[in-house]
FIKOLSE-803340 format. One line per 3 residues: number of its first residue (from 1); their letters; for each residue x, y, z negated of N, C-alpha, C. Coordinates in pm, 1 decimal, padded with zeros to 6 digits. Each point is the difference from the previous one (the first is absolute). Last residue first. Example, Ala and Ser with C-alpha at 12.3 -4.5 7.8 and 13.67 -1.06 7.14 Angstrom:
<atoms>
2	sa	01285.0:-00225.0:-00708.0:00082.0:00119.0:-00006.0:-00077.0:00109.0:-00073.0 | 00029.0:-00572.0:00007.0:-00089.0:00119.0:00000.0:00090.0:00120.0:00000.0 $
</atoms>
This chain:
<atoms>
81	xxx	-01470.4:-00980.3:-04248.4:00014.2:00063.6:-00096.6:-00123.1:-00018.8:-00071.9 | 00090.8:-00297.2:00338.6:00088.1:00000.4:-00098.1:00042.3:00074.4:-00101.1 | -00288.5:-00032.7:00428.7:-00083.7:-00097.0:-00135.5:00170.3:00008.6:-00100.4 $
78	xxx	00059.6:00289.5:00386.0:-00097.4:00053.1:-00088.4:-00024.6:-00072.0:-00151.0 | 00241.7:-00204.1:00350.4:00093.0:00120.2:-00105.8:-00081.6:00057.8:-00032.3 | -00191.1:-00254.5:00308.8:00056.2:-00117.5:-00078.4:00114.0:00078.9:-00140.1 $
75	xxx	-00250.1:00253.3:00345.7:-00077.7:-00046.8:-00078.1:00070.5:-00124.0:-00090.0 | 00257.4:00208.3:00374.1:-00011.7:00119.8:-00143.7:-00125.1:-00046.8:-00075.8 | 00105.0:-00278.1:00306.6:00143.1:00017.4:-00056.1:-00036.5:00108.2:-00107.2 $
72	xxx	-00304.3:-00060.8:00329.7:00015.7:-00171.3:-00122.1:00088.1:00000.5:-00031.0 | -00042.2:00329.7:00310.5:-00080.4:00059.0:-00104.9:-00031.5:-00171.1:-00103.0 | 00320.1:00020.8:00347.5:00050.9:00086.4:-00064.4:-00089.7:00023.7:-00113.1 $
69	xxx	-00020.4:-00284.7:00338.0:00066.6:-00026.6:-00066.3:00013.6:00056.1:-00135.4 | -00271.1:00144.8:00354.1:-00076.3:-00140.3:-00024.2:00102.9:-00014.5:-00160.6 | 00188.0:00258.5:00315.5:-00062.9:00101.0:-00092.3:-00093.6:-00096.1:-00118.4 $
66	xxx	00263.8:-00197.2:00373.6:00093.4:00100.7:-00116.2:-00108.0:00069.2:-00092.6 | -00180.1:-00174.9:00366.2:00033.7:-00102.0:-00131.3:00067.2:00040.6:-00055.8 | -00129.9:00290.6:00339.4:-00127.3:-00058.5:-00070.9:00037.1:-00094.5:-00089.7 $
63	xxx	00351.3:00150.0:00249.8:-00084.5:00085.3:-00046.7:-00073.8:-00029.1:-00149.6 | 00062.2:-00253.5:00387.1:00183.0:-00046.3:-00028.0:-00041.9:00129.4:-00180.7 | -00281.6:00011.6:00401.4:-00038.3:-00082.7:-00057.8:00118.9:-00032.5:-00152.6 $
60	xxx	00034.4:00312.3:00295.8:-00098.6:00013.4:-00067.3:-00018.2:-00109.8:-00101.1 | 00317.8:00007.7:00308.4:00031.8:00098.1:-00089.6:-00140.1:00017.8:-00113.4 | -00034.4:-00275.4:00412.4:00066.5:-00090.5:-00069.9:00033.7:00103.1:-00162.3 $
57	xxx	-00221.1:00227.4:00366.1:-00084.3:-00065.4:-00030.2:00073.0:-00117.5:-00140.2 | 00261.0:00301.1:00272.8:-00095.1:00073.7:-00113.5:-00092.4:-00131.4:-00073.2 | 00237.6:-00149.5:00395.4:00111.4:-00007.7:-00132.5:-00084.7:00082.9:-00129.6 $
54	xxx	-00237.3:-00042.5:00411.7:00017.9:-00137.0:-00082.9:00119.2:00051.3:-00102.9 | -00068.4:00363.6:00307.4:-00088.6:-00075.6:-00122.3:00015.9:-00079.6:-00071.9 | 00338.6:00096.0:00295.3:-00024.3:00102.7:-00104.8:-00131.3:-00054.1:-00073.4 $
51	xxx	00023.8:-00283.0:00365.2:00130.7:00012.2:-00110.5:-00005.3:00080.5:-00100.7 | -00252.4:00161.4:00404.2:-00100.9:-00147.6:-00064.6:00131.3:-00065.6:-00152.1 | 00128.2:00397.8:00240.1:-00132.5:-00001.3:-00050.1:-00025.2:-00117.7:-00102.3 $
48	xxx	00378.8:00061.5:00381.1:00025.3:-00034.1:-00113.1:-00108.4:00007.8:-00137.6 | -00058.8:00137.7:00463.2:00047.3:-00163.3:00027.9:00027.9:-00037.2:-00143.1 | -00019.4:00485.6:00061.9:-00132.1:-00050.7:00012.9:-00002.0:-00176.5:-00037.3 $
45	xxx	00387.3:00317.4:-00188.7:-00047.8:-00044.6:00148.2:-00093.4:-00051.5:-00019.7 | -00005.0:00379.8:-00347.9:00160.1:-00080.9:00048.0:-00119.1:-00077.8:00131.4 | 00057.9:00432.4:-00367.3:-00053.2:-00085.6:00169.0:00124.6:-00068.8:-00010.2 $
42	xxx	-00217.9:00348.9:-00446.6:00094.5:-00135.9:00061.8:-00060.1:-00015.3:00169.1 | 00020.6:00369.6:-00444.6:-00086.7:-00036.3:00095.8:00072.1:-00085.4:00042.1 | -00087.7:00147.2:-00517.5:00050.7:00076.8:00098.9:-00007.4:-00073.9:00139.2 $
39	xxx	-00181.4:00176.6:-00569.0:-00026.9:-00056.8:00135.4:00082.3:00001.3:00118.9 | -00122.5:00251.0:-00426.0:00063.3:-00138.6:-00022.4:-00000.2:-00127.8:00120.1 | -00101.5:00506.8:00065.2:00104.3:-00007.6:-00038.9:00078.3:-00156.5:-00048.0 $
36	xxx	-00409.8:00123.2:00360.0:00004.8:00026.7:-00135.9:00170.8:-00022.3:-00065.3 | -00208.5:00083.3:00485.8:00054.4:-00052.4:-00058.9:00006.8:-00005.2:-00120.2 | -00204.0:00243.0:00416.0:-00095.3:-00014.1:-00155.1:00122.2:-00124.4:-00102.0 $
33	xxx	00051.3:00173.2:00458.7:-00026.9:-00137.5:-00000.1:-00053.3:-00010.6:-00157.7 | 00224.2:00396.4:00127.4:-00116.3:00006.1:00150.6:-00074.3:-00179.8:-00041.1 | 00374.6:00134.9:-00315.6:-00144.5:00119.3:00013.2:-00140.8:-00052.5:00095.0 $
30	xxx	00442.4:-00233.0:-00025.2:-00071.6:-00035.3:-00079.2:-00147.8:00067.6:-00041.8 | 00318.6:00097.4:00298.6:-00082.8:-00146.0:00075.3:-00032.7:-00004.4:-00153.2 | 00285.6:00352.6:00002.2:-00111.7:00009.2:00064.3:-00112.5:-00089.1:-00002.4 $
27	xxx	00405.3:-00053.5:-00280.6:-00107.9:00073.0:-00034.7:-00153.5:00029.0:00113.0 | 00271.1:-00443.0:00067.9:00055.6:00133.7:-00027.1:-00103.9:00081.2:-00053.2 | 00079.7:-00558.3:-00088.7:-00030.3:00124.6:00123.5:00054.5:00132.8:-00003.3 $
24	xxx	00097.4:-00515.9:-00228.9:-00072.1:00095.7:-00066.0:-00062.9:00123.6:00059.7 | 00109.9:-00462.2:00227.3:00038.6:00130.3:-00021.5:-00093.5:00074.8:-00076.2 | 00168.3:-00453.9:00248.0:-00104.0:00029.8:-00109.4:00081.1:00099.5:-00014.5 $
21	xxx	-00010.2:-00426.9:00357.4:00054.3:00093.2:-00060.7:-00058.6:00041.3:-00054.8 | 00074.4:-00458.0:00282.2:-00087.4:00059.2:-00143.5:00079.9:00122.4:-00037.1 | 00166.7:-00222.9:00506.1:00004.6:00025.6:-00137.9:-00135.2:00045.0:-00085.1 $
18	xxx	00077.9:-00095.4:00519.1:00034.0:-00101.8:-00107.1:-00044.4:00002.3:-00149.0 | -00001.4:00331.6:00395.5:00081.4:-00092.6:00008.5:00052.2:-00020.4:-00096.3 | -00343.6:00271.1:-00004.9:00029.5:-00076.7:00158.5:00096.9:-00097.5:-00003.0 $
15	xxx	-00053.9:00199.8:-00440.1:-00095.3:-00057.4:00060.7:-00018.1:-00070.4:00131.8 | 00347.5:00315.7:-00085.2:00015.9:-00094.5:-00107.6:-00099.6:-00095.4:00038.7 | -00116.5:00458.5:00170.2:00086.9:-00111.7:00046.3:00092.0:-00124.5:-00003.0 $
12	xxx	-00331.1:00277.1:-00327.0:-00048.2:-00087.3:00141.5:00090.6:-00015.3:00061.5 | 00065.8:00226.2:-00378.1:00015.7:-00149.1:-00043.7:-00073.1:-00047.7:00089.7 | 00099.7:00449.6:-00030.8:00106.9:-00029.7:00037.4:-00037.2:-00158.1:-00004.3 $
9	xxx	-00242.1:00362.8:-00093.7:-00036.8:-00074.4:00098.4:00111.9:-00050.6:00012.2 | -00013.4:00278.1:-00355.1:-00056.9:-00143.7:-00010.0:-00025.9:-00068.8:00126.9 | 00385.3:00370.6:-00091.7:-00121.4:-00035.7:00072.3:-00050.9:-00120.4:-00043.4 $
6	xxx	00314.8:00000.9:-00297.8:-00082.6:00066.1:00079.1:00035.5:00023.2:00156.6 | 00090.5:-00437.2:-00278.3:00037.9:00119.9:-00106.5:-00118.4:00114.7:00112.7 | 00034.1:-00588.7:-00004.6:-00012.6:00156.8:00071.0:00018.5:00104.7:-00095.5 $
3	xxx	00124.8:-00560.9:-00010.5:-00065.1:00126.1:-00063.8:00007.0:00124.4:00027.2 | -00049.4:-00527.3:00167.6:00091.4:00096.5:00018.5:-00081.6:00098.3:-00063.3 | 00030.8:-00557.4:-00033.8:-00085.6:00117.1:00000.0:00090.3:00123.4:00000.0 $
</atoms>
C-alpha cells in the first residue's frame, strides 16, 4: 500500500497500476469532498475489490471473538470481586 502525502489525487495513478493507496488529502479536496478530519481516502484497483472485502469480512469476524473473548474475561474478573 502506498501512502500519498498531497495532492490527494495523487493515489489514482498508483491505482492504474496496481497499487492500494491512501491519502490523508489536501486541505482543498477535503473542503470540496466534506471530508471530516478522522477520515481519510483510498483507491486502489478495481480487480482487487472482491479480496479487499473478503479480507474486511475475515477482520470482522476475527473482531467479533476478540471481543466474544474479551467480555467473559471481564465477567469471569468481575465474579471475583
Amino acid at each position: 500500500m502506498r501512502l500519498a502525502t498531497r495532492p490527494q489525487c495523487q493515489i489514482i495513478p498508483p491505482a492504474y497500476q496496481g497499487q492500494i493507496a491512501v491519502s490523508a488529502g489536501c486541505a482543498v479536496s477535503r473542503v470540496r469532498t466534506g471530508l471530516p478530519p478522522e477520515e481519510m481516502t483510498c483507491a486502489l484497483p478495481g480487480g482487487s475489490l472482491p479480496a479487499v472485502i473478503d479480507r474486511l469480512r475475515q477482520a470482522v469476524t476475527a473482531d467479533k471473538s476478540a471481543v466474544g473473548y474479551a467480555i467473559t474475561d471481564c465477567r469471569r474478573f468481575d465474579a471475583l470481586t
